[in-house]
Backbone bond lengths (Angstrom), bond angles and torsions (degrees), N, CA, C in turn:
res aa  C-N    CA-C-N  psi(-1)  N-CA   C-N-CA  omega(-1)  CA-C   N-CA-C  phi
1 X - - - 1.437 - - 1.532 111.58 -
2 X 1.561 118.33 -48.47 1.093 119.62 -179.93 1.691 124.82 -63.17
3 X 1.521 111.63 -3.49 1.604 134.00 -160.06 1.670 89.95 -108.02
4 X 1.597 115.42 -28.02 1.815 122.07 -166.91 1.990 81.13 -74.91
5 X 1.534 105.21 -40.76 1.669 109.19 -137.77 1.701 83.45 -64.16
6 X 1.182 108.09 -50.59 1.781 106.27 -162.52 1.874 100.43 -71.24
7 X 0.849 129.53 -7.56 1.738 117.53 -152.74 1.726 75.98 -113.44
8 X 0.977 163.77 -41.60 1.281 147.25 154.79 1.595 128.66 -34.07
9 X 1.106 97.25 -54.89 2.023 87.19 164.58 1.464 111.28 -52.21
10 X 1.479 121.68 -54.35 1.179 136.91 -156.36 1.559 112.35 -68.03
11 X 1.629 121.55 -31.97 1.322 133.73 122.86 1.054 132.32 -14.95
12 X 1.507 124.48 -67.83 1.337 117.73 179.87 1.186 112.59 -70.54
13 X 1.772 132.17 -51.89 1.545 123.59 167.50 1.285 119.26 -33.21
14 X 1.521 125.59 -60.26 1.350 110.31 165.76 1.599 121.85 -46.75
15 X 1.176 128.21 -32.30 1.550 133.47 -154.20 1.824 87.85 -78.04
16 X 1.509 114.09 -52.15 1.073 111.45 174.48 1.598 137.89 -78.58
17 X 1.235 103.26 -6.68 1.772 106.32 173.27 1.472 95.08 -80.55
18 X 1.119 115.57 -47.50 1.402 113.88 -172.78 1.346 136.68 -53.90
19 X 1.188 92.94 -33.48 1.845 114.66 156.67 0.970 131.79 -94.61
20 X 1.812 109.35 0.37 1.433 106.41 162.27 1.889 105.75 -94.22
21 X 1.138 106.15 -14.44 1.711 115.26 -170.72 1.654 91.79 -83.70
22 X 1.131 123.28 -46.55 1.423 128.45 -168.92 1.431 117.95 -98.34
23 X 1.603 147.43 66.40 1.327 128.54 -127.58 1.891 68.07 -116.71
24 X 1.381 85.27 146.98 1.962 115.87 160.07 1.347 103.99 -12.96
25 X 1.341 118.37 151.83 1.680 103.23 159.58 1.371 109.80 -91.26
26 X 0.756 114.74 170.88 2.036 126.70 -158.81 1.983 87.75 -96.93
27 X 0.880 134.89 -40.08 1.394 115.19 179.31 1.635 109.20 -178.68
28 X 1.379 97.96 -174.63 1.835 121.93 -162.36 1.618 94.77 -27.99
29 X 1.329 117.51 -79.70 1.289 144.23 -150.31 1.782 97.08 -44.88
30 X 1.337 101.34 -66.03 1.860 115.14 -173.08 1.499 95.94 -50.71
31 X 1.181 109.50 -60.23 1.476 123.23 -177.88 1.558 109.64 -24.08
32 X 1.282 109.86 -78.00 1.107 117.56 -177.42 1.455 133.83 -64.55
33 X 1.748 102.23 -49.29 1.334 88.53 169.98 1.714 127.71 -75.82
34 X 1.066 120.47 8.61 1.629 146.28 -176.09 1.515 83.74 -73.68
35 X 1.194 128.95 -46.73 1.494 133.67 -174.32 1.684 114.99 -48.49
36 X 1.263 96.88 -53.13 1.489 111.31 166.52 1.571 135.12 -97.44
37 X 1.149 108.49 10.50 1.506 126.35 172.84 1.721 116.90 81.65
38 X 1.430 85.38 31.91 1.586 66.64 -179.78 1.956 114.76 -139.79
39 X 1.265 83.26 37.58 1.794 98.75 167.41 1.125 128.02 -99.12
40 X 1.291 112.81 4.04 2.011 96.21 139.83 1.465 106.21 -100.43
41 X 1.316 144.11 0.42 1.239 117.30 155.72 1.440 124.72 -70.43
42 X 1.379 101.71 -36.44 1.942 102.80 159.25 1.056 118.08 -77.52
43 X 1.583 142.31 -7.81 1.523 132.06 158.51 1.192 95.92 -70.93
44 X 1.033 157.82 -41.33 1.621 154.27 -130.37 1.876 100.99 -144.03
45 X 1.106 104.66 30.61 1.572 119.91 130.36 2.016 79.57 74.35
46 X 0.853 117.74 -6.56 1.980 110.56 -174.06 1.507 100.40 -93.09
47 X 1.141 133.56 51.35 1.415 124.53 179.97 1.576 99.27 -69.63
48 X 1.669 106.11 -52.93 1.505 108.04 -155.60 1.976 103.06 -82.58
49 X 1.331 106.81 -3.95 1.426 94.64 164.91 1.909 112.12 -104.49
50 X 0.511 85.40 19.05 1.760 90.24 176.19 1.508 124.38 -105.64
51 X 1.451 109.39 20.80 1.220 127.92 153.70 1.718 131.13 111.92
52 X 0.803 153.86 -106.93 1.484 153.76 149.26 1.570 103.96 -120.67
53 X 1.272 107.52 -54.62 1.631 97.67 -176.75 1.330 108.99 -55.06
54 X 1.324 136.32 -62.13 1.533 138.51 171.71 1.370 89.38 -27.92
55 X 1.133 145.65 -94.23 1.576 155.73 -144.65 1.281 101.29 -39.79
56 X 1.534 117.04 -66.14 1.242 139.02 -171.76 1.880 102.02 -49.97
57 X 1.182 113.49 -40.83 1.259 103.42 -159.26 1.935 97.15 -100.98
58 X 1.580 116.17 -4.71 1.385 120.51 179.36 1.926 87.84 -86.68
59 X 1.280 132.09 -13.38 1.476 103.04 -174.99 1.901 93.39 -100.18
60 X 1.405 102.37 -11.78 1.624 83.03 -164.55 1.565 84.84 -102.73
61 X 1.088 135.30 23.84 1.659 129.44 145.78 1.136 126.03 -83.66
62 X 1.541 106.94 -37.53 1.521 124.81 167.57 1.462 107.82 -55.28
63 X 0.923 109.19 -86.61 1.931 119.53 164.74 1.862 95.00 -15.77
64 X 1.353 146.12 -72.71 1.116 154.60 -159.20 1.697 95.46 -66.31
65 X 1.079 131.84 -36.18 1.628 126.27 -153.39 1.493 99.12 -111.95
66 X 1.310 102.53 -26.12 1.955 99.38 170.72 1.269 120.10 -92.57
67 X 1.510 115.55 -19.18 1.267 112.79 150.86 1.305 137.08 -50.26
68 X 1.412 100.43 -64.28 1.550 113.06 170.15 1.662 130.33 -58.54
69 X 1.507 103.47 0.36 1.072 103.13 -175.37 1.945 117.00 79.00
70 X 1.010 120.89 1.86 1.714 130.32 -168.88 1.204 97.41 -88.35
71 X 1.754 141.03 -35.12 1.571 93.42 -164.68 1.565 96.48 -90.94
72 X 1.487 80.24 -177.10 1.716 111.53 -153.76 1.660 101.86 -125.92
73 X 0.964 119.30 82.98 1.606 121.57 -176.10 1.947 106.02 -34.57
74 X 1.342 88.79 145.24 1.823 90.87 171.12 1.638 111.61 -142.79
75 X 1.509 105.61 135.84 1.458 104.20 -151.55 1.421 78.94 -103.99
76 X 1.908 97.41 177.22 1.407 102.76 156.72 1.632 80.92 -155.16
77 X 1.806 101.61 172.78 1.821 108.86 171.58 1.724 103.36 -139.07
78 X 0.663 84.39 -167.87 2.060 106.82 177.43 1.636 105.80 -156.54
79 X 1.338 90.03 116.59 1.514 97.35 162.42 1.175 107.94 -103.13
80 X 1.663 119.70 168.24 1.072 117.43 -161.50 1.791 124.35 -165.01
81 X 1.264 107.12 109.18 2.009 90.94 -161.86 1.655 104.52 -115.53
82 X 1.452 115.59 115.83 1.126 118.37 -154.29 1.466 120.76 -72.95
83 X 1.586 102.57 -25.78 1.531 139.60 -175.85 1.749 98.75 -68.21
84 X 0.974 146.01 -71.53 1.605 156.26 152.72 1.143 124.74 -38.45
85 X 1.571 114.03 -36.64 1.673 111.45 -140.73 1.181 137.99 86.92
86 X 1.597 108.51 -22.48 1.865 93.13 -170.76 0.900 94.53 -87.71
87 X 1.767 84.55 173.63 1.699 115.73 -169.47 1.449 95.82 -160.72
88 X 1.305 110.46 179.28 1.500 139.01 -153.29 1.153 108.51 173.12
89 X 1.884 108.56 122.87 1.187 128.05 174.08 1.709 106.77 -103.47
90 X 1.405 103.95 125.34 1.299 77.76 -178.58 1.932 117.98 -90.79
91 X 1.458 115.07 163.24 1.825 109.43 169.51 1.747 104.77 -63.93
92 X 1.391 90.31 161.32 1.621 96.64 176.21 1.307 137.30 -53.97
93 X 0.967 151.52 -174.48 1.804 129.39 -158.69 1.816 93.34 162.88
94 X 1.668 87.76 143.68 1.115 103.87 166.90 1.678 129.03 -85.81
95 X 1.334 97.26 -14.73 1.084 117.77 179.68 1.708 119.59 -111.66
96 X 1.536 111.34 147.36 1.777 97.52 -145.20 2.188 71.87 -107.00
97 X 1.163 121.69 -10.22 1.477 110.09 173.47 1.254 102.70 -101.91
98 X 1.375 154.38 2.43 1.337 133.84 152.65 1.555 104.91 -97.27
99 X 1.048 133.25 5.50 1.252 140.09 164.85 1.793 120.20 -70.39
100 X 1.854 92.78 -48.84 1.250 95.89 170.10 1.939 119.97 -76.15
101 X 1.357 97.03 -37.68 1.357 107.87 163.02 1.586 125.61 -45.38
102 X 1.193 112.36 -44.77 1.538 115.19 -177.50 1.750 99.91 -77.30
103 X 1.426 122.00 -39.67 1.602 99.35 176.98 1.358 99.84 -98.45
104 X 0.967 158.89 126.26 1.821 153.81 -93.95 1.909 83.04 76.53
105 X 1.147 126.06 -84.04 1.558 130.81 -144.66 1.619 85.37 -62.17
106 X 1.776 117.38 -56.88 1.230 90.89 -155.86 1.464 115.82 -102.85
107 X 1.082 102.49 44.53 1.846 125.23 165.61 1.317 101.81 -103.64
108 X 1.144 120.81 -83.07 1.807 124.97 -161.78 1.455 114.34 -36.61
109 X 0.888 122.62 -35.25 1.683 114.98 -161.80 1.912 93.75 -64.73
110 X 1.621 100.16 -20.16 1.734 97.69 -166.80 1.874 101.00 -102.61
111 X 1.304 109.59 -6.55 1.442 118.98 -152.17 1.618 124.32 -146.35
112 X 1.381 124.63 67.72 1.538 111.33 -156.13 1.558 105.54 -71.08
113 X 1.015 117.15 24.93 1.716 119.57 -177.80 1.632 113.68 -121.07
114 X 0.959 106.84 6.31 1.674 126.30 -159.38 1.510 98.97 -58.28
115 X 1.047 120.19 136.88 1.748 132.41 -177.38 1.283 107.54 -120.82
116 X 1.425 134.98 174.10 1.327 122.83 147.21 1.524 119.06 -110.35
117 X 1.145 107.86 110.25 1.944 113.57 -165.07 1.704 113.50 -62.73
118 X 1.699 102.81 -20.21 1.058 113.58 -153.66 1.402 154.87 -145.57
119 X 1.644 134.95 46.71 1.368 136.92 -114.99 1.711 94.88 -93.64
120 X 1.422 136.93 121.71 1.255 144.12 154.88 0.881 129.24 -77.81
121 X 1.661 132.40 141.75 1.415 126.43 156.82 1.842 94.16 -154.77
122 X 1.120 100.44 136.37 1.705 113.05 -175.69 1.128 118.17 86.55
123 X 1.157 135.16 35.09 1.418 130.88 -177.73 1.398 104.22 -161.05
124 X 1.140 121.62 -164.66 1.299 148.19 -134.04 1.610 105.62 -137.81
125 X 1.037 141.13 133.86 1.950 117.31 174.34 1.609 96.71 -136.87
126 X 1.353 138.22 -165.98 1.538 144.27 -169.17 1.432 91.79 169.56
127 X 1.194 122.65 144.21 1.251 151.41 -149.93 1.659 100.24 -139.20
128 X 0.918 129.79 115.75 1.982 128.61 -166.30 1.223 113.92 -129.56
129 X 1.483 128.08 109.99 1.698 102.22 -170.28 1.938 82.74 -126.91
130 X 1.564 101.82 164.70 1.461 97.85 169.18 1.842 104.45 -165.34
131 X 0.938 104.18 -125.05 1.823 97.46 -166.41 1.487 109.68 -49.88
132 X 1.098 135.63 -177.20 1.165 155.34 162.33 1.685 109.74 26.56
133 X 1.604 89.25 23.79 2.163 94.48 -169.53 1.000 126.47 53.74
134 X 1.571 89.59 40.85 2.079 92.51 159.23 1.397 112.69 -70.19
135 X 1.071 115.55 172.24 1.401 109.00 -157.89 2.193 96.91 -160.14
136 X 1.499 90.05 118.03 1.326 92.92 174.09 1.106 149.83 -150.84
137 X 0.967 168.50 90.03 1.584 156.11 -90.09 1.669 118.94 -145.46
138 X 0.556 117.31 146.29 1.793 128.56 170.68 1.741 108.94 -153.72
139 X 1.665 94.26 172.15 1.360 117.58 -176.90 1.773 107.12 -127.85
140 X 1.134 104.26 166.72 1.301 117.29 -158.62 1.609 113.18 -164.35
141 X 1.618 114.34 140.01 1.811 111.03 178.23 1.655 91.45 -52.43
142 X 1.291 105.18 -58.51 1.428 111.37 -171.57 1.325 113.47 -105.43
143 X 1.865 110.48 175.04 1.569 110.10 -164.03 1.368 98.92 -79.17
144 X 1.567 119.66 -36.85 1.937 106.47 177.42 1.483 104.97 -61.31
145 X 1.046 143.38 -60.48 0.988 140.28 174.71 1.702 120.15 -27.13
146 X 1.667 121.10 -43.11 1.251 130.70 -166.29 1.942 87.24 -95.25
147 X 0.836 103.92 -24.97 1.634 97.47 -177.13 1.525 111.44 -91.58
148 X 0.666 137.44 -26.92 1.954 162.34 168.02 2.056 86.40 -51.80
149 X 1.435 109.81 -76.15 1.220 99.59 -159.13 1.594 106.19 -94.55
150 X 1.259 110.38 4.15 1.702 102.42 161.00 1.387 124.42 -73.29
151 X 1.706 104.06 -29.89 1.391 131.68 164.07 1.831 123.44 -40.95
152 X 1.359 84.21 -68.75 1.773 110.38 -176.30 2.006 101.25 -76.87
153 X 1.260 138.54 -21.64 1.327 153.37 112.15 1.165 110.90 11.31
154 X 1.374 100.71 -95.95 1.920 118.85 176.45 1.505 99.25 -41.77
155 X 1.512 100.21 -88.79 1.626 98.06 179.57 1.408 127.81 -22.44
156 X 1.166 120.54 -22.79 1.688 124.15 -170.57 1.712 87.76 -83.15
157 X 1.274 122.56 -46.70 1.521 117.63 -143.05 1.533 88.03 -88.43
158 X 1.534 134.06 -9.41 1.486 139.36 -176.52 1.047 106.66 98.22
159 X 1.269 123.24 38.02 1.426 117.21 173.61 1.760 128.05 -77.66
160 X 1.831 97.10 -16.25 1.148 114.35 -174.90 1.467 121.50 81.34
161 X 1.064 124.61 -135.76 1.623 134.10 172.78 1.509 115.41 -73.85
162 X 1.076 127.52 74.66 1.652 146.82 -151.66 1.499 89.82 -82.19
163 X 1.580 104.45 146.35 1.742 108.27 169.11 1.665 96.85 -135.05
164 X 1.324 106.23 129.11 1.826 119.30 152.27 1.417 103.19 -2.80
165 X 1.329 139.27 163.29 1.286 143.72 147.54 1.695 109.72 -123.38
166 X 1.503 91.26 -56.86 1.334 110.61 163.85 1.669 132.74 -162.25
167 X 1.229 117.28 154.02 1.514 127.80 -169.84 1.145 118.52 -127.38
168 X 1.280 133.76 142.45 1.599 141.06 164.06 1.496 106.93 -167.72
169 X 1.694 89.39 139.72 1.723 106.49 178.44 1.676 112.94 -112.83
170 X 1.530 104.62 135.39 1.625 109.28 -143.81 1.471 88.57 -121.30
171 X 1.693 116.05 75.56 1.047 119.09 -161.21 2.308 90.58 -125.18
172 X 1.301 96.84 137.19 1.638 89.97 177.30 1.314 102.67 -71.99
C-alpha cells in the first residue's frame, strides 16, 4: 500500500509533463494532417515542398476541415511608416483586427506615422530590410517562396544584399 501511496504522485507528474510537452493540437488542419505526418511541414510553412503525398493529403484535409465547418481563419497585417522605416509584422491571430492592431503596436514605438499596408490570411509573408533601410516585403504559398521575393524586393528598391527580418505563414 505504502509503494501504491508514493507511485501516485509520481503518476500525475508524468501525466502532467506529458501534456505539457505534448499540448492538444490547436485545430482541423494540424489535426488532420498530424494523421499522416505531415504537420510540421505545414506548421513550418514547407507544405508545398514536402512532396506530393503531403500536398495530396493538405487538399484532402482542406476538403475534410471546410466541410465540417472546423477551420478557423488566421490573419496576419504589416504596419508600415514610410517616413522612418518602421514596420511590424504582426504573429498569427484569429482575429484580422487584433492582427492589424498588434503590427500598428509593433511599428510605432519606431514610427509615429505607421499605417497598416497590409491584412493576410493564407499565405506566407517575409519582411526584407538591407542598406540604407530599405525595407520590403512579399508573400508567398510558402515561407521560401515569401522570403525569395522579399529578398529580390529589397534588391529592386536598392537595398543591395537584403536579409529576412522576419517571417510568418497565416495559414488555419
Amino acid at each position: 500500500m505504502s509503494y501504491l501511496k508514493s507511485f501516485i504522485p509520481f503518476v500525475l507528474i508524468v501525466i502532467s509533463i506529458a501534456g505539457y510537452a505534448y499540448p492538444a493540437r490547436a485545430n482541423c488542419m494540424e489535426e488532420c494532417l498530424g494523421r499522416h505526418d505531415c504537420d510540421a511541414d505545414y506548421l513550418n510553412g514547407h507544405i508545398k515542398d514536402a512532396g506530393n503525398e503531403c500536398q495530396m493529403y493538405l487538399d484532402d484535409c482542406q476538403d475534410e476541415c471546410v466541410d465540417s465547418d472546423k477551420v478557423a481563419n488566421i490573419f496576419g497585417a504589416l504596419a508600415y511608416d514610410p517616413t522612418t522605416r518602421a514596420w511590424g509584422l504582426s504573429e498569427p491571430s484569429r482575429d484580422k483586427d487584433s492582427a492589424a492592431q498588434a503590427a500598428l503596436n509593433l511599428c510605432r514605438p519606431n514610427g509615429p506615422h505607421c499605417t497598416v499596408m497590409a491584412n493576410y490570411s493564407n499565405t506566407c509573408v517575409s519582411v526584407a530590410v538591407g542598406k540604407d533601410s530599405v525595407v520590403a516585403w512579399a508573400e508567398g504559398e510558402a515561407i521560401d517562396n515569401a522570403q525569395d521575393s522579399a529578398r529580390d524586393a529589397c534588391a529592386d528598391k536598392g537595398g543591395g544584399k537584403c536579409s529576412i527580418k522576419q517571417s510568418h505563414c497565416y495559414f488555419p
